[in-house]
Backbone as CSV, one residue per row, in Angstrom:
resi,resn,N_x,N_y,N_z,CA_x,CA_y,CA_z,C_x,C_y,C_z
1,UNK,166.002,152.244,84.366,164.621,152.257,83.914,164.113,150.839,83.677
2,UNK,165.066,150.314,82.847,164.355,148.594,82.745,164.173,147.929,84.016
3,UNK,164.958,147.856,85.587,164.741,147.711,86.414,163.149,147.725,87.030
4,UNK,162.771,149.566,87.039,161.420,149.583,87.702,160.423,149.499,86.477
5,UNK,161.094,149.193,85.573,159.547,148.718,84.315,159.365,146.782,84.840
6,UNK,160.241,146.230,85.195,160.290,144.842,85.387,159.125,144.574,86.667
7,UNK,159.889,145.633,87.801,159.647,145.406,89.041,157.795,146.324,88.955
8,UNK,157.216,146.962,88.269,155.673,147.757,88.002,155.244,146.336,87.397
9,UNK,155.639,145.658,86.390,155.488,144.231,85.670,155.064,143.120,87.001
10,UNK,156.132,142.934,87.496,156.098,142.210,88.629,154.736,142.458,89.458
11,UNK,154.866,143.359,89.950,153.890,144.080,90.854,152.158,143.592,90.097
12,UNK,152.011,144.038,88.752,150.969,144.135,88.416,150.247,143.071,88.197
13,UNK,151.696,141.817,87.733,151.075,140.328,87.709,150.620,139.609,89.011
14,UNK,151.602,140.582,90.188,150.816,140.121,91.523,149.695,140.326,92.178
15,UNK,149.560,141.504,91.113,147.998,142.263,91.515,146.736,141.622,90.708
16,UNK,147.167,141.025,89.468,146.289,140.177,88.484,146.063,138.545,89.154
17,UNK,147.040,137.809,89.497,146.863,136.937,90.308,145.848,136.654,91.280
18,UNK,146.435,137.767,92.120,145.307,138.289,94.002,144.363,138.684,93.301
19,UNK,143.766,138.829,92.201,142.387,138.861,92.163,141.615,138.427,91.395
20,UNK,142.319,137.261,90.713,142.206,136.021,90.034,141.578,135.310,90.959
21,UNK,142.381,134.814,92.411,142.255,134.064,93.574,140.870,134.859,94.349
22,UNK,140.863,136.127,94.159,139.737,136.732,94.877,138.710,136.445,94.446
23,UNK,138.571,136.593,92.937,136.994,136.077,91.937,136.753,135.235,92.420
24,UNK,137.873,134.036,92.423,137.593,132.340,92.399,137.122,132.317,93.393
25,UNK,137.810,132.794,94.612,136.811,132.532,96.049,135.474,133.241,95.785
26,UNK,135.421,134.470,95.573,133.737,135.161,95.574,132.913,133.916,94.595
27,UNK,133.320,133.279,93.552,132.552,132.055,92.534,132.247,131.227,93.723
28,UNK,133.411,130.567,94.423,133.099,129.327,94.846,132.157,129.698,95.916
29,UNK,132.112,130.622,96.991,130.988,131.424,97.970,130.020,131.851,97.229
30,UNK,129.241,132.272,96.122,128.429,132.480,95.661,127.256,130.994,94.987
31,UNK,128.473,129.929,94.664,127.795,128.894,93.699,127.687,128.169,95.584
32,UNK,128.139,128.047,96.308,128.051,127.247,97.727,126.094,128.058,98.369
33,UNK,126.038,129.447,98.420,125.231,130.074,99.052,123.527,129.798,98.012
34,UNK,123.968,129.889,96.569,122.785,129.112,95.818,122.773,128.447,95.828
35,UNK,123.520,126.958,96.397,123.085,125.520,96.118,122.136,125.906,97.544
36,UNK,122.886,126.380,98.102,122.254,126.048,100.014,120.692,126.686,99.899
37,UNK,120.751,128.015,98.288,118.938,128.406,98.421,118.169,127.674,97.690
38,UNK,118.908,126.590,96.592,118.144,126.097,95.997,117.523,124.857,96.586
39,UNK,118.469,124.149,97.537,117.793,123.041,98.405,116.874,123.571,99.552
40,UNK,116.714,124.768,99.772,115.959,125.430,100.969,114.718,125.503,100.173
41,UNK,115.135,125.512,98.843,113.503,125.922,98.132,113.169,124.662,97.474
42,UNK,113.812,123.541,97.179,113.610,122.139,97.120,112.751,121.650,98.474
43,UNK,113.449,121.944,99.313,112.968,121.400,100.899,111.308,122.079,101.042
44,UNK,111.180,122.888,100.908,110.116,123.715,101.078,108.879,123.014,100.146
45,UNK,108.981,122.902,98.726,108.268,122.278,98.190,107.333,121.143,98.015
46,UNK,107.973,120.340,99.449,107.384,119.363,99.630,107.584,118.352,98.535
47,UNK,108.706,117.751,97.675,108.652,117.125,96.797,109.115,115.862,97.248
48,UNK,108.728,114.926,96.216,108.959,113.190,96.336,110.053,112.733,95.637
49,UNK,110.880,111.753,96.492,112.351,111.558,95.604,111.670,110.485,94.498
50,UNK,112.272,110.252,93.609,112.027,109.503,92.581,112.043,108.153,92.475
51,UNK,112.937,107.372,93.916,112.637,105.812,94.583,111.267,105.819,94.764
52,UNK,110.654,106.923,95.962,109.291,107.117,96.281,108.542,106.847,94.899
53,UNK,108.492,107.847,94.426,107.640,108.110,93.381,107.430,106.748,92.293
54,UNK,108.710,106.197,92.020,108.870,105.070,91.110,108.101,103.772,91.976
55,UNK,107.996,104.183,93.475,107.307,102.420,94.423,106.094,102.874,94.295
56,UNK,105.929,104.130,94.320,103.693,104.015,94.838,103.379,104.082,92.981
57,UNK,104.274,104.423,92.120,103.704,104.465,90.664,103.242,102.611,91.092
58,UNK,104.247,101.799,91.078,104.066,100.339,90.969,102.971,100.284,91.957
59,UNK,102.786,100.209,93.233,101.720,100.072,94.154,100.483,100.098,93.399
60,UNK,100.605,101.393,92.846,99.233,101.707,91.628,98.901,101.410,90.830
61,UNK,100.013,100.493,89.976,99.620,100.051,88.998,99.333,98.314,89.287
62,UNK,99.687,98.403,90.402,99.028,96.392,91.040,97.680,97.142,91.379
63,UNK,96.822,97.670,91.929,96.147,97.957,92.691,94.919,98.009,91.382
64,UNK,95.653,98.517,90.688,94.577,98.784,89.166,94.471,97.046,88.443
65,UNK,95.467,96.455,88.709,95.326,95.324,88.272,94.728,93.944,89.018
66,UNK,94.921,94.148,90.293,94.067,93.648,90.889,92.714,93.810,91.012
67,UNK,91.849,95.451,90.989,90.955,95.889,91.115,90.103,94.982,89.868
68,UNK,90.772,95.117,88.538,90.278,94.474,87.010,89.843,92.815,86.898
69,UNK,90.874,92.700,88.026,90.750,91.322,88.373,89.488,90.471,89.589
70,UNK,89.105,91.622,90.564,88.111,91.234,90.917,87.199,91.955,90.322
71,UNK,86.961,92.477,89.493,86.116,93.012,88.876,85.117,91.886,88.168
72,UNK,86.456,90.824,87.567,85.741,90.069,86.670,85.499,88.934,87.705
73,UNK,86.133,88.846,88.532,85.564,87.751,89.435,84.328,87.945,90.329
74,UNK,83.621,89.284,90.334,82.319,89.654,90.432,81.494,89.350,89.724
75,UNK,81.451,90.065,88.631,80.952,89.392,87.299,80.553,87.731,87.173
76,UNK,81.660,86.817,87.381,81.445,85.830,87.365,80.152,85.230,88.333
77,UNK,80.659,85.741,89.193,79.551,85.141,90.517,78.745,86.060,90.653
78,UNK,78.326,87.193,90.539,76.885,87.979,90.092,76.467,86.662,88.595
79,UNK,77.112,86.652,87.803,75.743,85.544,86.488,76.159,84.372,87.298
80,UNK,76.656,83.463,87.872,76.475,82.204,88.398,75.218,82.313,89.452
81,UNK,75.296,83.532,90.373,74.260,82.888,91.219,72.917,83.561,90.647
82,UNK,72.700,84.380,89.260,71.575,84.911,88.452,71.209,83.623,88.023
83,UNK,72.162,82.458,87.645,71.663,81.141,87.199,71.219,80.739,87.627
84,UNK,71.690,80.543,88.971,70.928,79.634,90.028,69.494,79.904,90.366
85,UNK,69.160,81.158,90.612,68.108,82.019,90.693,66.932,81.926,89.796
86,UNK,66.943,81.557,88.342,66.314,81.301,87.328,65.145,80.303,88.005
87,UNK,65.456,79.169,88.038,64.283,78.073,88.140,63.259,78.360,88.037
């Protein structure tokens, strides 16, 4: 009797194992098949990587600073030639 209680033992830890190894594969095929939908739905979105996004933020923020800058250099020469104009 202690024999086939060892050898049902045996058996059952081989059966707990094989489907230990079975989960783990169905996990690792399941977490592989959502990365592959979540970049399909990344891709789709049309989104901007964050190099992008971080160069045209700067682009924009010269563009605003330059703009301020001829702004006032309008200014200047709109009242210089209002001076001239006076006589």
């Amino acid at each position: 009797m202690t024999q086939t209680s060892n050898r049902l033992f045996d058996e059952f830890a081989k059966l707990m194992t094989d489907a230990a190894g079975a989960a783990q594969g169905v996990r690792k095929e399941v977490e592989t098949i959502m990365k592959a939908q979540g970049e399909r739905l990344v891709a789709g979105m049309d989104l901007v990587q964050r190099e992008e996004f971080e160069a045209v933020k700067e682009m924009a923020a010269k563009a605003r600073e330059e703009n301020a800058q001829l702004q006032e250099r309008i200014a200047k020469l709109e009242a210089a030639l209002a001076a001239q104009k006076l006589p």
